[in-house]
C-alpha positions as CSV (number, residue, x, y, z in Angstrom):
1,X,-26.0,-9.7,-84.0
2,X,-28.5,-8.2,-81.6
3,X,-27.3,-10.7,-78.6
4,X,-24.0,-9.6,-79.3
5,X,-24.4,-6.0,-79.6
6,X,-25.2,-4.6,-76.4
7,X,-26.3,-0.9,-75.7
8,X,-24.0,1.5,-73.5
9,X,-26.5,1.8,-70.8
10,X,-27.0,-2.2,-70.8
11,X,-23.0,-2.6,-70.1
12,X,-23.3,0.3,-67.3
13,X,-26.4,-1.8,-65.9
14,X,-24.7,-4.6,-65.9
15,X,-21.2,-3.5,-64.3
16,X,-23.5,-1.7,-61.8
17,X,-25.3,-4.6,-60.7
18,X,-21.9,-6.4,-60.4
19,X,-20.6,-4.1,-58.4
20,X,-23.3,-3.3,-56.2
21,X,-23.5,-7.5,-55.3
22,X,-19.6,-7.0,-54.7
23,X,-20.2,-4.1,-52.3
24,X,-23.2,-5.9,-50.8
25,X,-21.5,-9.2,-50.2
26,X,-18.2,-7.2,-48.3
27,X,-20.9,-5.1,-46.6
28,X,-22.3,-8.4,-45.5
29,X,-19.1,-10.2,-44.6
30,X,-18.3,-7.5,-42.7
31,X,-21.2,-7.0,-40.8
32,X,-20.3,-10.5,-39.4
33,X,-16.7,-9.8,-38.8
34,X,-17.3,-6.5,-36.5
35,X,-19.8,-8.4,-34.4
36,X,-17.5,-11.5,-34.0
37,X,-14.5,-9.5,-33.5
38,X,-16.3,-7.2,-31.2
39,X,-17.9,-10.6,-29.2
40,X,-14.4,-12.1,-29.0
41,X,-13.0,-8.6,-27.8
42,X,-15.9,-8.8,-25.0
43,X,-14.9,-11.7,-24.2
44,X,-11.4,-11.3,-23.6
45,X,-11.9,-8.0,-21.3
46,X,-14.3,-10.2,-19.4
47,X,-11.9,-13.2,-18.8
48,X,-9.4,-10.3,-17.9
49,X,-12.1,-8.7,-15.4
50,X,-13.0,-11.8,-14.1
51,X,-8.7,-12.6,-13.3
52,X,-8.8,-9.3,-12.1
53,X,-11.4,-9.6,-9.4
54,X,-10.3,-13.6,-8.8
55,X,-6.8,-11.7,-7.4
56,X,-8.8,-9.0,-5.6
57,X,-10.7,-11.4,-3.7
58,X,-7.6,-14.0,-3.0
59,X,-6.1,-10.4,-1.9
60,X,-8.9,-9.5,0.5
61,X,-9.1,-13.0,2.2
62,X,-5.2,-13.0,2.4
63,X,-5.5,-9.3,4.4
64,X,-8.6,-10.7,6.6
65,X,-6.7,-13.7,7.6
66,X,-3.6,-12.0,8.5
67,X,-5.6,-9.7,10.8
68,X,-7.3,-12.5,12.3
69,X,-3.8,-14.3,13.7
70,X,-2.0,-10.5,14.2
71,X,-5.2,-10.1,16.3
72,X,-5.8,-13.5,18.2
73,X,-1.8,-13.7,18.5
74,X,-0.6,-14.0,22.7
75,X,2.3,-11.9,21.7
76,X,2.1,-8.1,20.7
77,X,2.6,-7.4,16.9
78,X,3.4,-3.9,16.0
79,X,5.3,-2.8,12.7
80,X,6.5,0.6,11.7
81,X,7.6,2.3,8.9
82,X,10.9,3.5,7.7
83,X,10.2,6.6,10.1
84,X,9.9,5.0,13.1
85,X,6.1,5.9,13.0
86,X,3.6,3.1,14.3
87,X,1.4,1.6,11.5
88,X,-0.2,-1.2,13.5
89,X,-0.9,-2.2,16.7
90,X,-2.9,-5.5,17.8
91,X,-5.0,-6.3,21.0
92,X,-1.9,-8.1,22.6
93,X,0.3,-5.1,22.1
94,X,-2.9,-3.1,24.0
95,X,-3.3,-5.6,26.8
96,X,0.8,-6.1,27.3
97,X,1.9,-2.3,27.1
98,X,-1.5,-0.9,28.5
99,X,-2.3,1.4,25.0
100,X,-4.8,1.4,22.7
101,X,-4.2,1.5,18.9
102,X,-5.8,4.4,18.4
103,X,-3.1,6.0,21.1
104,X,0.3,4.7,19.4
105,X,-0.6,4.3,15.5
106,X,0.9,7.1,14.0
107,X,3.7,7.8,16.9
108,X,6.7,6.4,17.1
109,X,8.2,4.1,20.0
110,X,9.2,6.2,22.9
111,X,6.2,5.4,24.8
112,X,7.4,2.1,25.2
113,X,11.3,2.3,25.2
114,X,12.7,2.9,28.5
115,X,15.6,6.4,28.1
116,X,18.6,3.5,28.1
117,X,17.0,2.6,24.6
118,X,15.9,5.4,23.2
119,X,19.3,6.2,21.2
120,X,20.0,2.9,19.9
121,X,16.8,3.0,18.9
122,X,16.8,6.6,16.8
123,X,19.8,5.7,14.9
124,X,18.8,2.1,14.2
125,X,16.0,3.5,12.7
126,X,18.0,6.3,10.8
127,X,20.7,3.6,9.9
128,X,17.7,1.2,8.0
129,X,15.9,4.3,6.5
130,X,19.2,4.9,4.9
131,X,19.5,1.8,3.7
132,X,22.0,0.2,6.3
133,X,21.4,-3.4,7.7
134,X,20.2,-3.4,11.5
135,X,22.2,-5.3,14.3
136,X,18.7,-7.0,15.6
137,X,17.1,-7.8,12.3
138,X,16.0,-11.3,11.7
139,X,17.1,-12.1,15.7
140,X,15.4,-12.5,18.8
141,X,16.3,-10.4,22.0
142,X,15.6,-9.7,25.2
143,X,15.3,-6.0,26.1
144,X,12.9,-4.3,28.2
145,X,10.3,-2.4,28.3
146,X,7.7,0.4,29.8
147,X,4.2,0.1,29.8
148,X,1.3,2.8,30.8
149,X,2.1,3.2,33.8
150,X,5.7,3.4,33.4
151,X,6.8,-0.1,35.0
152,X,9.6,-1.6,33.0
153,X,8.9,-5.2,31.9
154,X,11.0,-7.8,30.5
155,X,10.2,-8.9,27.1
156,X,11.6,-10.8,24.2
157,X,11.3,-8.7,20.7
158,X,11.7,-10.8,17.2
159,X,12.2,-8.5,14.5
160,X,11.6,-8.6,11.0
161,X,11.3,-6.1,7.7
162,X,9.6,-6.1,4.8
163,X,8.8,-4.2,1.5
164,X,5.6,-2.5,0.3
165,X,5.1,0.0,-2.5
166,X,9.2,1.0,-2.3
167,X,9.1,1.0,1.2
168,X,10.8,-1.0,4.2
169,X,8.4,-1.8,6.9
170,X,9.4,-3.6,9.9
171,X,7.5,-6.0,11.9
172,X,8.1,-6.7,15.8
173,X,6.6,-9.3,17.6
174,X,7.2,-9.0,21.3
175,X,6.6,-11.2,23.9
176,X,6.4,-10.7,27.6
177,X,8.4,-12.7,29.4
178,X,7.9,-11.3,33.1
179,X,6.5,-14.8,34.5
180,X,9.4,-16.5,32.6
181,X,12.3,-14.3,34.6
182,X,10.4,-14.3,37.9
183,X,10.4,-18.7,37.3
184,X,14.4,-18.0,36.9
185,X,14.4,-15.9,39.6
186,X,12.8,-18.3,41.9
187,X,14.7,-21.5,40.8
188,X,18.0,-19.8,41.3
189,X,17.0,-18.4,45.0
190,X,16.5,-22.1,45.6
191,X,19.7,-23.3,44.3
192,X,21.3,-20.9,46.4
């Protein structure tokens, strides 16, 4: 009868100790969950950070290499906003038209557009800001054009747009053709 018969206080000891080895062995479980959960959390913002910069970089040699052909190119490369203002500007465009970059980035085209031009050329501009579709676009020309000191020059202009953060930027690559016409010139005055 005395094994069977157990005091209050032995029952209360007893449930106790049962439940604290229960609350000890979730305490303990999850003490090693929040660790791993935390590590594989870690290690998921790291893979992300690491994707992150892996795009940055690809992004950054992308932008250095374009630089490097828009500023070894033979022909000048200039593109503009849907403004008409001048965002860039490379050595060719310099050397052909006689301006640095630091003179035409930020103004528009007038500089280089002879009067005949200078129309045509606001309300193409106004026509593509407003979403219209411009009669040169995707084409190669011949126009001409004025340099520094005002000379008009024959060029050929190839023009193309492009989108960016909502807005349409267009890209002109123009070449001067003066030696070309002056060969044409030539060969014709000795047909004659």
């Amino acid at each position: 009868l005395l094994g069977v018969h157990r005091s209050k206080s032995a029952i209360n000891d007893e449930i106790a100790s049962k439940l604290n080895s229960q609350y000890w062995g979730v305490l303990i479980i999850s003490l090693g969950i929040i660790p791993l959960a935390f590590g594989i959390l870690f290690f998921l913002v790291l893979r992300i950070n690491r994707g992150q910069k892996q795009s940055a970089l690809e992004l950054i040699r992308s932008e250095q290499a374009t630089r490097a052909i828009t500023q070894t190119a033979a022909d000048a490369i200039i593109t503009i906003n849907s403004k008409g203002s001048l965002l860039s500007w490379n050595k060719a465009a310099e050397r052909i038209f006689g301006y640095s970059a630091s003179q035409m980035i930020g103004s528009d085209l007038s500089q280089i557009l002879p009067s005949k031009y200078l129309n045509a050329h606001k309300e193409g501009v106004k026509k593509l800001s407003e979403g219209g579709q411009g009669a040169i676009l995707g084409k190669t020309v011949e126009l001409s054009a004025l340099n520094a000191a005002g000379q008009e020059l024959p060029v050929e202009l190839s023009l193309s747009s492009w989108e960016s953060d909502g807005e349409t930027h267009y890209t002109g690559i123009i070449r001067d053709i003066t030696e070309r016409k002056q060969a044409e010139n030539d060969r014709q005055s000795l047909e004659l």
